[in-house]
PDBQT receptor file of N, H, CA, C and O in Angstrom, charges set to zero:
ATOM      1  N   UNK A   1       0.858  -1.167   0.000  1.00  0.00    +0.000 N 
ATOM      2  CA  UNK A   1       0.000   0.000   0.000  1.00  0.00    +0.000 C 
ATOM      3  C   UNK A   1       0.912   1.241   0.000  1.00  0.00    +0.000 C 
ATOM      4  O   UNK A   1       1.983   1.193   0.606  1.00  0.00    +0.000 OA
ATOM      5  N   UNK A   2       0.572   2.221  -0.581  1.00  0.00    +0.000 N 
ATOM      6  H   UNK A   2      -0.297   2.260  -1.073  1.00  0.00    +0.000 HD
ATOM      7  CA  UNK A   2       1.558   3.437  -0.917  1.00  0.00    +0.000 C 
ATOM      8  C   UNK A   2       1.326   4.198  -0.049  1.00  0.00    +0.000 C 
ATOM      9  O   UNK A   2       0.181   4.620   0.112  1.00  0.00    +0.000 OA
ATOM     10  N   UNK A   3       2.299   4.555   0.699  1.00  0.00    +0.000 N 
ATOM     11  H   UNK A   3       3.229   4.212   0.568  1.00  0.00    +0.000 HD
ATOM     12  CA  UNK A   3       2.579   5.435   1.755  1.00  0.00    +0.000 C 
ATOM     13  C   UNK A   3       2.721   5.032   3.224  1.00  0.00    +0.000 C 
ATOM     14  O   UNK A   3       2.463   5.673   4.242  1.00  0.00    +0.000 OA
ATOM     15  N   UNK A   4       3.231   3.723   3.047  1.00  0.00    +0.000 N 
ATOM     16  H   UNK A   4       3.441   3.203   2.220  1.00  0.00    +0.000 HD
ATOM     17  CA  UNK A   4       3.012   2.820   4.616  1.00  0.00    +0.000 C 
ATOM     18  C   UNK A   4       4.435   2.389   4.269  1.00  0.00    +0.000 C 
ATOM     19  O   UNK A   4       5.073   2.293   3.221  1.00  0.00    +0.000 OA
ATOM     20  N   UNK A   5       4.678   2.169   5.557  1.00  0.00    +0.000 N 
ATOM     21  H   UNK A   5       4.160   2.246   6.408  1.00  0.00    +0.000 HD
ATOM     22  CA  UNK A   5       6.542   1.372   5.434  1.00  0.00    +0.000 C 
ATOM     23  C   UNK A   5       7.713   2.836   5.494  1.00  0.00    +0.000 C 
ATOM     24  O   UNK A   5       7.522   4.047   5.605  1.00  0.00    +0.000 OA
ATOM     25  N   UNK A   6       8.823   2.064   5.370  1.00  0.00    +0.000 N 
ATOM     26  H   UNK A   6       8.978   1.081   5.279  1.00  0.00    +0.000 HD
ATOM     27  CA  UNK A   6       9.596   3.101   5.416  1.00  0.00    +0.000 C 
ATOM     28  C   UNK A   6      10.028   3.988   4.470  1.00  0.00    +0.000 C 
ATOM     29  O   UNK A   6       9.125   3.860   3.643  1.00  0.00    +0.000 OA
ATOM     30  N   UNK A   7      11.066   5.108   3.840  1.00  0.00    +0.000 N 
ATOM     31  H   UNK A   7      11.799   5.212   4.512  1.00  0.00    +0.000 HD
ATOM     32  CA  UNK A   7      11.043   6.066   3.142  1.00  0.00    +0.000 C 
ATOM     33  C   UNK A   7      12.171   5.352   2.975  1.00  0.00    +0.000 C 
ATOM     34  O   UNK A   7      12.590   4.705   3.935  1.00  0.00    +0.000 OA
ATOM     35  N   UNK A   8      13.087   5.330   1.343  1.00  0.00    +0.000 N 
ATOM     36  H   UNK A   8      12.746   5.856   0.563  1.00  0.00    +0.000 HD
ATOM     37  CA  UNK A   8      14.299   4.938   1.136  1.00  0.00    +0.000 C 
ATOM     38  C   UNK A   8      14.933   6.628   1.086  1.00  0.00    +0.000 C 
ATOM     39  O   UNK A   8      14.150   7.513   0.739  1.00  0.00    +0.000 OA
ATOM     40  N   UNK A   9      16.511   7.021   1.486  1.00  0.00    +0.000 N 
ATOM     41  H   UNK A   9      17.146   6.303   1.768  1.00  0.00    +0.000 HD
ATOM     42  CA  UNK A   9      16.781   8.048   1.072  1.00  0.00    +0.000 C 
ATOM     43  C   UNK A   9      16.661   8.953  -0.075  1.00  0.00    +0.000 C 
ATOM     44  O   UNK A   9      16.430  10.161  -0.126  1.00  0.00    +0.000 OA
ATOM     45  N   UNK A  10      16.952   7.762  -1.304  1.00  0.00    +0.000 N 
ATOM     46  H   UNK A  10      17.140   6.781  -1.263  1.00  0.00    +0.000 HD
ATOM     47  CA  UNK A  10      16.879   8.602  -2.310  1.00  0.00    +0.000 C 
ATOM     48  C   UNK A  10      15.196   9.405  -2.787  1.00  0.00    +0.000 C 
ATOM     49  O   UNK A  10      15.178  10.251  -3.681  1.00  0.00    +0.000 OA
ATOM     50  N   UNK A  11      13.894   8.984  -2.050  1.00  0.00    +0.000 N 
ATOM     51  H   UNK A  11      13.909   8.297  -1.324  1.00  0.00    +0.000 HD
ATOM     52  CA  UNK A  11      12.803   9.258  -2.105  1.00  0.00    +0.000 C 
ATOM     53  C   UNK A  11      12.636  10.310  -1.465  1.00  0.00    +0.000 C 
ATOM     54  O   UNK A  11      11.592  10.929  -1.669  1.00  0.00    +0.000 OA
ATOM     55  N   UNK A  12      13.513  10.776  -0.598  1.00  0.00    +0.000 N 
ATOM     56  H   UNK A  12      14.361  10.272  -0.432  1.00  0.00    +0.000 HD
ATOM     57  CA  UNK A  12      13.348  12.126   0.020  1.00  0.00    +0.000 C 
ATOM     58  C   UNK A  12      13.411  13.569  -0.496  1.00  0.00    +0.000 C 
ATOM     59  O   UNK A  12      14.499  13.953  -0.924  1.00  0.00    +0.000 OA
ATOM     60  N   UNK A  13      12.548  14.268  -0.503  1.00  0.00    +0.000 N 
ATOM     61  H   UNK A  13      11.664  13.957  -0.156  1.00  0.00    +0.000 HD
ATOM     62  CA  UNK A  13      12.925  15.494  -1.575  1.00  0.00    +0.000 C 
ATOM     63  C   UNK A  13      12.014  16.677  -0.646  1.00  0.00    +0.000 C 
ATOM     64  O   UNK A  13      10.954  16.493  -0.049  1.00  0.00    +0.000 OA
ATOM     65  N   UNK A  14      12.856  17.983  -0.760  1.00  0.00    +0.000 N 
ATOM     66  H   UNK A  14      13.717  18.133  -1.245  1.00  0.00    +0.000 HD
ATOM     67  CA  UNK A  14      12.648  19.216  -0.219  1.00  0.00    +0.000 C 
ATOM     68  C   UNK A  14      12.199  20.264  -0.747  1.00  0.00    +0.000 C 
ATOM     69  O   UNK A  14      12.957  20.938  -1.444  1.00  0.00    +0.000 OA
ATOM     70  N   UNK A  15      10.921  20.640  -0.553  1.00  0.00    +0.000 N 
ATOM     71  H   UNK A  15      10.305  20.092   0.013  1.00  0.00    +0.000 HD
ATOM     72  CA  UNK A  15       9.824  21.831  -1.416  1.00  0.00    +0.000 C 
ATOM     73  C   UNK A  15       8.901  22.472  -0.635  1.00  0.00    +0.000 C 
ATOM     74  O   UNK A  15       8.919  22.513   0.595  1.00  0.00    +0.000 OA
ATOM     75  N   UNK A  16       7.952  23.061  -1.492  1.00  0.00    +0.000 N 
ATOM     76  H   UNK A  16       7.938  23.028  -2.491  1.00  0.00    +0.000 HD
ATOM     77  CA  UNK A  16       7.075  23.801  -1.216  1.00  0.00    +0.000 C 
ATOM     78  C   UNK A  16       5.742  23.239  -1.542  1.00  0.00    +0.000 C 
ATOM     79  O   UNK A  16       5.497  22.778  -2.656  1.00  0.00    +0.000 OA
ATOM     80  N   UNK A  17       4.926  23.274  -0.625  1.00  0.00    +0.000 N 
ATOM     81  H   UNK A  17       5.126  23.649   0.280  1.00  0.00    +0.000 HD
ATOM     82  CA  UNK A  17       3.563  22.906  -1.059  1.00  0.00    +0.000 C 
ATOM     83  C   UNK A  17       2.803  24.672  -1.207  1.00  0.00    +0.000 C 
ATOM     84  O   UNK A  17       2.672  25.614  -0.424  1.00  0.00    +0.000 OA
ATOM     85  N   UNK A  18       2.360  24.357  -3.002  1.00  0.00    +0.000 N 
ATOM     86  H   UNK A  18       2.467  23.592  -3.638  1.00  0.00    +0.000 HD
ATOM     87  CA  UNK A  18       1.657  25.559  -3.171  1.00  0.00    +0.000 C 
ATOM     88  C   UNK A  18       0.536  25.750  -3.135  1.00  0.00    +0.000 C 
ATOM     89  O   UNK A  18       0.091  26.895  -3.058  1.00  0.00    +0.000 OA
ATOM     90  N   UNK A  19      -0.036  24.947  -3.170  1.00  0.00    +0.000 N 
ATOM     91  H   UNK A  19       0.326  24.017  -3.233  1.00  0.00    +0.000 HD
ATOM     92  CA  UNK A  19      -1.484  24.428  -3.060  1.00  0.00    +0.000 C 
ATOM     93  C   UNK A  19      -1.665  23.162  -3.110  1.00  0.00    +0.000 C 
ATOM     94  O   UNK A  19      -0.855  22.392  -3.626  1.00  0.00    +0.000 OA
ATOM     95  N   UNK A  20      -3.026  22.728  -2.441  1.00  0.00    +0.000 N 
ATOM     96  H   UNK A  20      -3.684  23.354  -2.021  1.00  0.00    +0.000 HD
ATOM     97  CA  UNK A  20      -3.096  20.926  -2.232  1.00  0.00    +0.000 C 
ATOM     98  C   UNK A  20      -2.568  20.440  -3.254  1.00  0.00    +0.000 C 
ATOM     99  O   UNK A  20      -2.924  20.926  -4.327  1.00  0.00    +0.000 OA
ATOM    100  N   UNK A  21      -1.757  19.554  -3.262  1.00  0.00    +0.000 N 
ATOM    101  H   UNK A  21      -1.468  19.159  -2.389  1.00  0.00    +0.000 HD
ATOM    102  CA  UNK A  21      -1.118  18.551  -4.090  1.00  0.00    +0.000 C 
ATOM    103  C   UNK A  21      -0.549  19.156  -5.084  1.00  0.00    +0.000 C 
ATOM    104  O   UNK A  21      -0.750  18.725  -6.220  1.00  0.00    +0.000 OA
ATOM    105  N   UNK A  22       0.395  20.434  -4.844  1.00  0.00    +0.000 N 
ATOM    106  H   UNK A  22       0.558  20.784  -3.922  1.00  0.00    +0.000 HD
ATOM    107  CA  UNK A  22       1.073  20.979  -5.784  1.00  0.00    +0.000 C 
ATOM    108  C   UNK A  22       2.266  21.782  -5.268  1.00  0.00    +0.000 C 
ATOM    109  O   UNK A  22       2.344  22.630  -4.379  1.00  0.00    +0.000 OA
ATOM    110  N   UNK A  23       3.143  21.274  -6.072  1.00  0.00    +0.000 N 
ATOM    111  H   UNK A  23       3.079  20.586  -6.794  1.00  0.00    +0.000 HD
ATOM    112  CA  UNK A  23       4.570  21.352  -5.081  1.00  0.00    +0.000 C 
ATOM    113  C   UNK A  23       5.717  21.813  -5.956  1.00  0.00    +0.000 C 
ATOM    114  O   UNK A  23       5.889  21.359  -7.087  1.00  0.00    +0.000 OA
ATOM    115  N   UNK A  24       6.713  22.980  -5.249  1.00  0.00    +0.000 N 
ATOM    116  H   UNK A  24       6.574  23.348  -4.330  1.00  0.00    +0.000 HD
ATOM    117  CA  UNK A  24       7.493  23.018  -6.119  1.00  0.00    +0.000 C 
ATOM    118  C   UNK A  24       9.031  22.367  -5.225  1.00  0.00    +0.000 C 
ATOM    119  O   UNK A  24       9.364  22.813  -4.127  1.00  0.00    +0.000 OA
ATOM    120  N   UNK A  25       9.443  21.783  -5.617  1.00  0.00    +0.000 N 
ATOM    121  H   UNK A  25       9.173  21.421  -6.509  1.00  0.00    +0.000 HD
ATOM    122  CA  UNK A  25      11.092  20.718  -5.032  1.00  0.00    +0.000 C 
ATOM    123  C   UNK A  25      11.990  21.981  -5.471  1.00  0.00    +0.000 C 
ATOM    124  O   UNK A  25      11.815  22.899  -6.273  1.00  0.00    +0.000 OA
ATOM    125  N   UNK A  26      12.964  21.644  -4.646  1.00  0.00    +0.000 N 
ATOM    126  H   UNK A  26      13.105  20.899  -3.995  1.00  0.00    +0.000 HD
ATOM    127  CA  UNK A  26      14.327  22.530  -4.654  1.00  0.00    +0.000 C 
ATOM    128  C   UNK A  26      15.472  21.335  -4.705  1.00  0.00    +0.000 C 
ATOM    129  O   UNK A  26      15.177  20.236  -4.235  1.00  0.00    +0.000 OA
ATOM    130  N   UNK A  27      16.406  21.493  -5.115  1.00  0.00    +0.000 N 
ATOM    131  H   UNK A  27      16.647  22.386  -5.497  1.00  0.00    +0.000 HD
ATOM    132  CA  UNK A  27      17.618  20.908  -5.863  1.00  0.00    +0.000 C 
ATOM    133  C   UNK A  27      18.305  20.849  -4.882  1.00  0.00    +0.000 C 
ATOM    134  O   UNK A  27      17.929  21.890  -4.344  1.00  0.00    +0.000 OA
ATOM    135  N   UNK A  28      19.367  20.249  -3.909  1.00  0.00    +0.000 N 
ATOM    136  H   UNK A  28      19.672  19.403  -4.345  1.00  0.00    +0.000 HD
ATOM    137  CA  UNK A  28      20.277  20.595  -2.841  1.00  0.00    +0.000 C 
ATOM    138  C   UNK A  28      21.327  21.668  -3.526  1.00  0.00    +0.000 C 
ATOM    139  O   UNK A  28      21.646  22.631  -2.829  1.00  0.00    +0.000 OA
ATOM    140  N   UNK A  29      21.711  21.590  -4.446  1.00  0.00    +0.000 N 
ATOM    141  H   UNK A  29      21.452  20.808  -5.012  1.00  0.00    +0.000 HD
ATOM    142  CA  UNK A  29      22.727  22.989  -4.942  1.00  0.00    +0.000 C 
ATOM    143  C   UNK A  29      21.603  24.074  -4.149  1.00  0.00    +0.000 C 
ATOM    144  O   UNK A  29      21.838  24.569  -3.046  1.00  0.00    +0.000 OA
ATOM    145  N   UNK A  30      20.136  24.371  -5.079  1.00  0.00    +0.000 N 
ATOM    146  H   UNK A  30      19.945  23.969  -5.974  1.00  0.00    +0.000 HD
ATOM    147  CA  UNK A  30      19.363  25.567  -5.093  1.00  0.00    +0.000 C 
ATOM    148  C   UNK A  30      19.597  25.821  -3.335  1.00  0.00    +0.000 C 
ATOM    149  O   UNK A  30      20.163  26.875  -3.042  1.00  0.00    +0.000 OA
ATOM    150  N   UNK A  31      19.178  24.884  -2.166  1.00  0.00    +0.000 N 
ATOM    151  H   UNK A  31      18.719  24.028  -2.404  1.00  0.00    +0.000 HD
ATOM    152  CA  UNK A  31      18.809  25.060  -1.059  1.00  0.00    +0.000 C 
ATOM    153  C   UNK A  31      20.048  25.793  -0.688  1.00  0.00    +0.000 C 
ATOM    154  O   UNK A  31      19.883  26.778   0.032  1.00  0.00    +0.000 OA
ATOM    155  N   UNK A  32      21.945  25.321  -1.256  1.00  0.00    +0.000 N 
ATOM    156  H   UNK A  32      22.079  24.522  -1.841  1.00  0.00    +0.000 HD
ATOM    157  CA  UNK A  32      22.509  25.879  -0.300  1.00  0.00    +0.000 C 
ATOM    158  C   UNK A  32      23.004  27.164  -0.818  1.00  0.00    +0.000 C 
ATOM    159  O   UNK A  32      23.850  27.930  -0.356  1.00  0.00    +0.000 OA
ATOM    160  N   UNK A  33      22.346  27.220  -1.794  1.00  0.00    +0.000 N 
ATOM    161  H   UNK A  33      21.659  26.598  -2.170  1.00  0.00    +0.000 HD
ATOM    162  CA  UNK A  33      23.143  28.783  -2.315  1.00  0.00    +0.000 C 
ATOM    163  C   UNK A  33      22.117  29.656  -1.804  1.00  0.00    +0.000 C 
ATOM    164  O   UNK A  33      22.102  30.835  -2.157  1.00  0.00    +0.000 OA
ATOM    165  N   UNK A  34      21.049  29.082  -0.816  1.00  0.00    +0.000 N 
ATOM    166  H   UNK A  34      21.060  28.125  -0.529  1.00  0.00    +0.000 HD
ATOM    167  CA  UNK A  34      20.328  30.551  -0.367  1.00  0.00    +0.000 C 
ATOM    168  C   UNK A  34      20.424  30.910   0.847  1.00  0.00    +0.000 C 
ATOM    169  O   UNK A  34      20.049  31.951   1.387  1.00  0.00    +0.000 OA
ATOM    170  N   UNK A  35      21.226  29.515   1.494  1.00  0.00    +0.000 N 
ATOM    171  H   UNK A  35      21.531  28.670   1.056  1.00  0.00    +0.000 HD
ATOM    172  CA  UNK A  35      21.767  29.358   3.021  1.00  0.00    +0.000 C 
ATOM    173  C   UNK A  35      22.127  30.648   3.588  1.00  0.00    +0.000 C 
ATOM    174  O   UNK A  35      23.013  31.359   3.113  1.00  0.00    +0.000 OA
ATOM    175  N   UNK A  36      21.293  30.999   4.813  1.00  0.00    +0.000 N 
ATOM    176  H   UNK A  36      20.573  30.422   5.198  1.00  0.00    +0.000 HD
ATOM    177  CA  UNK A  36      22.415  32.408   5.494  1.00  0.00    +0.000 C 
ATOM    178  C   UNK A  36      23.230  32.294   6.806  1.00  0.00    +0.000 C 
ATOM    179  O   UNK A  36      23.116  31.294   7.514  1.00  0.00    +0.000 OA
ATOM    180  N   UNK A  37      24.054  33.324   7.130  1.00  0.00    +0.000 N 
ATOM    181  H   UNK A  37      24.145  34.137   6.554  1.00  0.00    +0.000 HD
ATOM    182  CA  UNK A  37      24.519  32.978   7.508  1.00  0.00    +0.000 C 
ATOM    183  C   UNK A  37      24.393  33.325   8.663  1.00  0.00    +0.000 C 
ATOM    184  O   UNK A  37      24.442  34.549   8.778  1.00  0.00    +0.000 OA
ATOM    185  N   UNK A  38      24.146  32.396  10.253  1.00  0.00    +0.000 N 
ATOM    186  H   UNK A  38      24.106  31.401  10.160  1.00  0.00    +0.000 HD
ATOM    187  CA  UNK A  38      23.304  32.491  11.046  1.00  0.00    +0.000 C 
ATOM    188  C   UNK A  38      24.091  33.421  12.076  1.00  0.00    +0.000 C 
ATOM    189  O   UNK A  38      25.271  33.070  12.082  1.00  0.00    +0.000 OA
ATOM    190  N   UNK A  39      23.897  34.306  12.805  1.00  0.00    +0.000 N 
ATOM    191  H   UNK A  39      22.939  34.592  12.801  1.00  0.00    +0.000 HD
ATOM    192  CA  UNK A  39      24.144  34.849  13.514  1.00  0.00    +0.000 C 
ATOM    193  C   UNK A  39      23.120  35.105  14.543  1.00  0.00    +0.000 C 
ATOM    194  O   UNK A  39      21.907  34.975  14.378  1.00  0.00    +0.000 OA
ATOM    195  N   UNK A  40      23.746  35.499  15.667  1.00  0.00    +0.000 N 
ATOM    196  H   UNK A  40      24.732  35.605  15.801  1.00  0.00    +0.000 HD
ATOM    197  CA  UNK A  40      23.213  35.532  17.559  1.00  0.00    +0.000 C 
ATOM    198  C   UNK A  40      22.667  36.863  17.798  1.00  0.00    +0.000 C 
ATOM    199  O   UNK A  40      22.305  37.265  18.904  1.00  0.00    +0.000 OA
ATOM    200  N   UNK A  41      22.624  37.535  16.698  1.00  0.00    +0.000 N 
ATOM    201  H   UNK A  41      22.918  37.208  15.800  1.00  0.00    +0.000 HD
ATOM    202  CA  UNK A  41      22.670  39.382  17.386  1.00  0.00    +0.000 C 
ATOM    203  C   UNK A  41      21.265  39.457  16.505  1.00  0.00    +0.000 C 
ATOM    204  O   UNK A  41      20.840  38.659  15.669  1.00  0.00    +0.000 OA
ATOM    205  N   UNK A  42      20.575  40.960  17.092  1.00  0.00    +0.000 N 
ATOM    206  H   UNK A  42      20.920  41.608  17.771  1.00  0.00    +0.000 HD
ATOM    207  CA  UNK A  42      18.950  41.472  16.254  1.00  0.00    +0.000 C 
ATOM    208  C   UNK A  42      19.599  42.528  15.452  1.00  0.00    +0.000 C 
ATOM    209  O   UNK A  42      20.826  42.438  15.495  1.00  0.00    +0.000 OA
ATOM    210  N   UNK A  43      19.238  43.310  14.873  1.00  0.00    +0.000 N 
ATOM    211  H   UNK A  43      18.242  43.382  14.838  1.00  0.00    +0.000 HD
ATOM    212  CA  UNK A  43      19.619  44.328  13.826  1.00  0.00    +0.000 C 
ATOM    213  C   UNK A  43      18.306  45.393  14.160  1.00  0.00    +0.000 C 
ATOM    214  O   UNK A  43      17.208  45.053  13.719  1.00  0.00    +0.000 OA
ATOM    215  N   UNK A  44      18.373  46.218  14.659  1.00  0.00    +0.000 N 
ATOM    216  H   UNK A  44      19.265  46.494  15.017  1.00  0.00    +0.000 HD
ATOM    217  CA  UNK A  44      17.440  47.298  15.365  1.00  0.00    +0.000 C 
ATOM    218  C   UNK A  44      17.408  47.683  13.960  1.00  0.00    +0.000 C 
ATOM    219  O   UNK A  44      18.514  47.552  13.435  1.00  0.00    +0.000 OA
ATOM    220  N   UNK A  45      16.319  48.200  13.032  1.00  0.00    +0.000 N 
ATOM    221  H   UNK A  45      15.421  48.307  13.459  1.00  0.00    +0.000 HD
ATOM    222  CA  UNK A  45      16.399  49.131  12.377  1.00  0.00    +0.000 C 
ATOM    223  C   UNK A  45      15.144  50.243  12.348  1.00  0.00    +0.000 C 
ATOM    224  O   UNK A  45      14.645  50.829  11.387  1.00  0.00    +0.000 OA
ATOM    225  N   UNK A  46      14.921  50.287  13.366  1.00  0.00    +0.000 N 
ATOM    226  H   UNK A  46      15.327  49.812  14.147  1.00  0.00    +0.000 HD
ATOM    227  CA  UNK A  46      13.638  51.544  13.629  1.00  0.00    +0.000 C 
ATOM    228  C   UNK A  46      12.890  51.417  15.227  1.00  0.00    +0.000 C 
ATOM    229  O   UNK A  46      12.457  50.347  15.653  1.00  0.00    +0.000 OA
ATOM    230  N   UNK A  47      12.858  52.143  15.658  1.00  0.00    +0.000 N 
ATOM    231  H   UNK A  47      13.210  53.013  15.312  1.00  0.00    +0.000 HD
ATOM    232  CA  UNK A  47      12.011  53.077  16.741  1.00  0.00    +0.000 C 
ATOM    233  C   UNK A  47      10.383  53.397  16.558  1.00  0.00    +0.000 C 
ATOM    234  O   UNK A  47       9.987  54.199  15.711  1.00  0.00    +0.000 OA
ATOM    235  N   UNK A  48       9.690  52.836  17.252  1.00  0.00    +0.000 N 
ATOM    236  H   UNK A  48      10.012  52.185  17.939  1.00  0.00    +0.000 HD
ATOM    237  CA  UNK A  48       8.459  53.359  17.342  1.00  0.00    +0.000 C 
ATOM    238  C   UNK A  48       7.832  54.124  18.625  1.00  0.00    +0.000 C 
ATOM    239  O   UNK A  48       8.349  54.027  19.738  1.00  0.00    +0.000 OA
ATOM    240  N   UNK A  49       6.672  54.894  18.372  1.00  0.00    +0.000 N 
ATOM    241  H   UNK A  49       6.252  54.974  17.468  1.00  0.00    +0.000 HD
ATOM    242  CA  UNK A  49       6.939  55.205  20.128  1.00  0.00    +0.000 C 
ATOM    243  C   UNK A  49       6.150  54.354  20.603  1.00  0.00    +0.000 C 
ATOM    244  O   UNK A  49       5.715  53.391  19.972  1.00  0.00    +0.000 OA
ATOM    245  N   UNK A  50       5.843  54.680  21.978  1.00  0.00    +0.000 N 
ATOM    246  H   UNK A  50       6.196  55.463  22.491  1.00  0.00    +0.000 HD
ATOM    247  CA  UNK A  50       4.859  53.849  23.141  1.00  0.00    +0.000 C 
ATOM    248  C   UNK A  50       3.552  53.392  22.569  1.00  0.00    +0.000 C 
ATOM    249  O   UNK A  50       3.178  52.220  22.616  1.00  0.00    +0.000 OA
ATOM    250  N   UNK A  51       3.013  54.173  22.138  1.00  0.00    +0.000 N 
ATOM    251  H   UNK A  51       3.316  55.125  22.100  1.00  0.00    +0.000 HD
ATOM    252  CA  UNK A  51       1.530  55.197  21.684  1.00  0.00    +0.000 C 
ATOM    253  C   UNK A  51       1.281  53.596  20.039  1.00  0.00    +0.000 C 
ATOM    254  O   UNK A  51       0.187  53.097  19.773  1.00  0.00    +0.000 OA
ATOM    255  N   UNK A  52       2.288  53.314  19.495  1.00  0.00    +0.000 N 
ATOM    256  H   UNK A  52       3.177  53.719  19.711  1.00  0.00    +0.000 HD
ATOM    257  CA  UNK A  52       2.300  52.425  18.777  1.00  0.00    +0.000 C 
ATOM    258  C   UNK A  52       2.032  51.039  18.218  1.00  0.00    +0.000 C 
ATOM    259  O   UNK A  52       1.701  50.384  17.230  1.00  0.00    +0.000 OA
ATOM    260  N   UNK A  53       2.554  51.011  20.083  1.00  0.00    +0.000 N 
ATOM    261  H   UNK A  53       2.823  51.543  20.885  1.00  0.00    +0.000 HD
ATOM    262  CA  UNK A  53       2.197  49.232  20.330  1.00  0.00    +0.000 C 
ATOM    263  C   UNK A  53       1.033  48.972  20.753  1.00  0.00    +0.000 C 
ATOM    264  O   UNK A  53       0.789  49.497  21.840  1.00  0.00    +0.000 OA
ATOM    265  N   UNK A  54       0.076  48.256  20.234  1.00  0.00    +0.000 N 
ATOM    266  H   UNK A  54       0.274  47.829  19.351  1.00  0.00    +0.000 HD
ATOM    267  CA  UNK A  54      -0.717  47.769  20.900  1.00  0.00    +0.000 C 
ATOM    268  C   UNK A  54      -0.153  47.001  22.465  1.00  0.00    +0.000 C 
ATOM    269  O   UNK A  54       0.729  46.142  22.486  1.00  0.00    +0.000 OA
ATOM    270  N   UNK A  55      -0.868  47.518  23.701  1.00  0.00    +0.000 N 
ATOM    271  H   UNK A  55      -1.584  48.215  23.683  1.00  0.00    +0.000 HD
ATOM    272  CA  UNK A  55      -0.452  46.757  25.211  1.00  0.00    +0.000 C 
ATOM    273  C   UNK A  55      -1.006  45.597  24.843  1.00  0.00    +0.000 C 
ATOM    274  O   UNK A  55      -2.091  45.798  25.389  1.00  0.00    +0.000 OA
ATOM    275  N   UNK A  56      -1.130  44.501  24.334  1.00  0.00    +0.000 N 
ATOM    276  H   UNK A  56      -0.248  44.338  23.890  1.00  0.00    +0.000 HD
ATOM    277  CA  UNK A  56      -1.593  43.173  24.717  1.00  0.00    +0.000 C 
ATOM    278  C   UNK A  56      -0.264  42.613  23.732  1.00  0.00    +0.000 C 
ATOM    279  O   UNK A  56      -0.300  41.389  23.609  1.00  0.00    +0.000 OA
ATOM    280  N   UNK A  57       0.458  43.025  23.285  1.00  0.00    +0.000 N 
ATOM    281  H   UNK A  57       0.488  44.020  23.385  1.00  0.00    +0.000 HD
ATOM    282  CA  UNK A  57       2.040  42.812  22.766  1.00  0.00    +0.000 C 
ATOM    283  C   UNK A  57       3.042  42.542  24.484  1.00  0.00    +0.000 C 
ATOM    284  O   UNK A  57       3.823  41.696  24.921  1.00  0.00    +0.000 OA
ATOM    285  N   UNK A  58       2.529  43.585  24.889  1.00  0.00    +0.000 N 
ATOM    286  H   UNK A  58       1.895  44.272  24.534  1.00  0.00    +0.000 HD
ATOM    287  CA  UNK A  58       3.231  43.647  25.956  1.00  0.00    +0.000 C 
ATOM    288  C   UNK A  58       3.379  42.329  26.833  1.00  0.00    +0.000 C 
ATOM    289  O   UNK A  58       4.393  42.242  27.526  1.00  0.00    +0.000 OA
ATOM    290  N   UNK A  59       2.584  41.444  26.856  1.00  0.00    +0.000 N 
ATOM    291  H   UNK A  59       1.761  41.515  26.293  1.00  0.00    +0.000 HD
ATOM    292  CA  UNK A  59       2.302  40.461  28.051  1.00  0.00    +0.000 C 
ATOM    293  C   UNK A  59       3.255  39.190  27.117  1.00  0.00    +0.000 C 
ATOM    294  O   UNK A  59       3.252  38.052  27.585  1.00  0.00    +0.000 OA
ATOM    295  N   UNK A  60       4.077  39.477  25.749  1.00  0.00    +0.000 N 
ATOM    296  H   UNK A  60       4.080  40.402  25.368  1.00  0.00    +0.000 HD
ATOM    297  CA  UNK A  60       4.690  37.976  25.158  1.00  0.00    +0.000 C 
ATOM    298  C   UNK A  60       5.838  39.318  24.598  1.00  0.00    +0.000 C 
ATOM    299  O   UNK A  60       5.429  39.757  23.523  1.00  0.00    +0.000 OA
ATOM    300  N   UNK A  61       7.045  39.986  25.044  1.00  0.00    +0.000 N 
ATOM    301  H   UNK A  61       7.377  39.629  25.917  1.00  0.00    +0.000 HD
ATOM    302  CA  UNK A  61       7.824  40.204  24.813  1.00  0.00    +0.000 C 
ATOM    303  C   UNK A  61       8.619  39.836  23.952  1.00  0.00    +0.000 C 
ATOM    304  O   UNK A  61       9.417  40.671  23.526  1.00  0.00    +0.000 OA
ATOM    305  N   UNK A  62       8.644  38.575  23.472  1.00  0.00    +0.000 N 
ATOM    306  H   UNK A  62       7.996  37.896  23.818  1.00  0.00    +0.000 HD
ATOM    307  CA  UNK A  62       9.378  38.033  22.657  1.00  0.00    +0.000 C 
ATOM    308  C   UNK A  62       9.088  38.108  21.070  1.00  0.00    +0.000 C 
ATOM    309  O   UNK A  62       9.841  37.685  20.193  1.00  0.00    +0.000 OA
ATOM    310  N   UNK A  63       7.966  38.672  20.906  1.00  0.00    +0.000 N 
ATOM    311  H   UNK A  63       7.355  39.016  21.619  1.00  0.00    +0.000 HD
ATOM    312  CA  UNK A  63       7.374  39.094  19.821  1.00  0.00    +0.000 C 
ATOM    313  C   UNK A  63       8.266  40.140  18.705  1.00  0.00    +0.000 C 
ATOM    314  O   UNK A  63       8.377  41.358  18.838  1.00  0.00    +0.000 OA
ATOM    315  N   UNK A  64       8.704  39.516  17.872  1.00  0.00    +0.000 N 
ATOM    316  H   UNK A  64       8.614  38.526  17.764  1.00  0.00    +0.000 HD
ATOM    317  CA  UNK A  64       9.391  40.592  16.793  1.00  0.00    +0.000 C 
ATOM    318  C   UNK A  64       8.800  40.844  15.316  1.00  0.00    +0.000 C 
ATOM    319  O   UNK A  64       8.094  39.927  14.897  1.00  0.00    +0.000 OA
ATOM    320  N   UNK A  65       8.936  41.665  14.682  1.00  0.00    +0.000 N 
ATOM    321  H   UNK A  65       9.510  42.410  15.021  1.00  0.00    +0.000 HD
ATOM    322  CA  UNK A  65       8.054  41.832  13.645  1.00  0.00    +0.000 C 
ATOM    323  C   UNK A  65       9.259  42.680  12.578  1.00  0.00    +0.000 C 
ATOM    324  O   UNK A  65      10.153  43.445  12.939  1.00  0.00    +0.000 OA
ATOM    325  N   UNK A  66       8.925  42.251  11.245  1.00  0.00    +0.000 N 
ATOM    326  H   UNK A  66       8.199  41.629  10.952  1.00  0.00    +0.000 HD
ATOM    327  CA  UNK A  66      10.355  42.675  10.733  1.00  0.00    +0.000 C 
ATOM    328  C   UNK A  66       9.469  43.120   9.312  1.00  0.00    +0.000 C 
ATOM    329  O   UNK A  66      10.058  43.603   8.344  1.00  0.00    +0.000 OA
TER     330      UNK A  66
């Protein structure tokens, strides 16, 4: 029955589902030439004031928006 049992490696493939049952695959070259490069630090690039944020942001701090 198709889709029961195990996966052989070479059956493995990495994409996008664009819509039900429609997919676009990426190549392992394509995936690593878009690789970045990961870094630990945020990149501030703008200031808003107080008056801005919605307060119910406030209670999950961890919230970033880019």
């Amino acid at each position: 029955m198709p889709g029961v049992g195990p996966v052989d490696t070479g059956e493995i493939v990495k994409g996008f589902e664009l819509e039900k049952g429609q997919y676009v695959l990426f190549d392992p070259e394509e995936i690593a030439a878009v690789q970045l490069e990961a870094k630990r630090t945020l990149d501030l690039v703008q200031f808003v004031n107080q008056g801005e944020i919605d307060p119910i942001w406030f209670n999950c701090p961890y919230y970033i928006a880019s």
